[in-house]
Residue, then its C-alpha position, 0 to 999 in steps of 0.5 A: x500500500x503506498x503511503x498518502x504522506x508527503x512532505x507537505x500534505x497527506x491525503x484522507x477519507x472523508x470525514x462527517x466534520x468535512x460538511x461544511x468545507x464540502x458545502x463551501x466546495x460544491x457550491x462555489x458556482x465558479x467551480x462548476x464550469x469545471x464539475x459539472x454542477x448547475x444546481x447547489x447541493x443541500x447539507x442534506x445530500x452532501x450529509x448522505x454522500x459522506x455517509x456513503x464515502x466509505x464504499x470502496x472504489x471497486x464498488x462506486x468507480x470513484x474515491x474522493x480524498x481530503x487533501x491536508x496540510x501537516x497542521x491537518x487543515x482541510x485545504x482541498x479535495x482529490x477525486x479518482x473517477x470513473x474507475x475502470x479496472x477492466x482497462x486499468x485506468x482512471x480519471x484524476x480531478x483536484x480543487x485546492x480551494x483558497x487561492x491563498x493555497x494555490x502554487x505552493x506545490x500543495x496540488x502537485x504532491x496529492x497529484x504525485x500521492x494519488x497517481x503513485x496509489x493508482x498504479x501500485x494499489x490499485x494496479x492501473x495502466x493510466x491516470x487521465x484529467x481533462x482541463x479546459x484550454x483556458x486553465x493554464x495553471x492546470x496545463x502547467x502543473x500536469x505536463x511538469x509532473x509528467x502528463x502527456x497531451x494527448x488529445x483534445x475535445x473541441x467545444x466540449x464545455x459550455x459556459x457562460x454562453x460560449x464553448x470551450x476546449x478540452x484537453x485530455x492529460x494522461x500518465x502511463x505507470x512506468x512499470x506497464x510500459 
């Protein structure tokens, strides 16, 4: 099992105290471009999805795990998606979310922690993200910790009345290749 300690985060499970961060999260409508999302979460449903948080991804074809600073300050969140063991990939979404925490390598090492789990516990091939065209610092961040372009869906995303561009990122664990 690959430990989920760096030298400056650890990644967790979910926990019933996470509530009012994952509130904040969800319906902070300017990430929703990137999520998704059009309509706000209740602290009823987010209450029920912790509830359910400890379902095991080969189950759920999901893990979300709460991103923290040694002080054990909840700082974001790092989600594996649409896990698919029969063609060993999975998708990899992160939001860290003060602006005040962003740049600090904070991103790039729950990146490192999750994709270093995906291919040694879980045994996978891949991890991909998809970033919009216009999130430089995402581009940035995932060619530096060795993510591929590889692709691109043209005018995937709607918002605010125009469509964007989708880049796919994918890493392929060193030892399958």
């Amino acid at each position: 099992m690959v430990n989920l300690i760096g030298k400056k985060v650890f990644l967790r499970a979910l926990e019933p105290e996470d509530l009012d961060f994952l509130y904040s999260l969800e319906n902070d409508t300017g990430l929703w471009e990137i999520s998704g999302t059009q309509t706000p979460y209740s602290r009823h449903i987010l209450k029920k999805y912790l509830e359910n948080s400890h379902k095991d991804i080969y189950e759920v074809k999901q893990l979300r795990l709460a991103i923290c600073d040694k002080k054990e300050a909840l700082l974001g969140l790092i989600d594996l998606f649409e896990f698919d063991p029969k063609n060993q990939r999975v998708g990899l979404g992160i939001v860290v979310l003060k602006n005040k925490d962003r740049n600090k390598g904070i991103g790039a090492e729950a990146i490192d922690l999750v994709t270093s789990f995906a291919f040694s516990s879980l045994q996978l091939r891949q991890v991909y993200a998809n970033v919009l065209e216009d999130n430089m610092g995402s581009i940035h961040l995932f060619k530096k910790l060795g993510f591929s372009q590889s692709g691109m869906r043209k005018e995937w995303i709607r918002s605010d009345g125009q469509f964007k561009n989708e880049i796919l990122f994918q890493k392929f664990n060193p030892s399958c290749i």
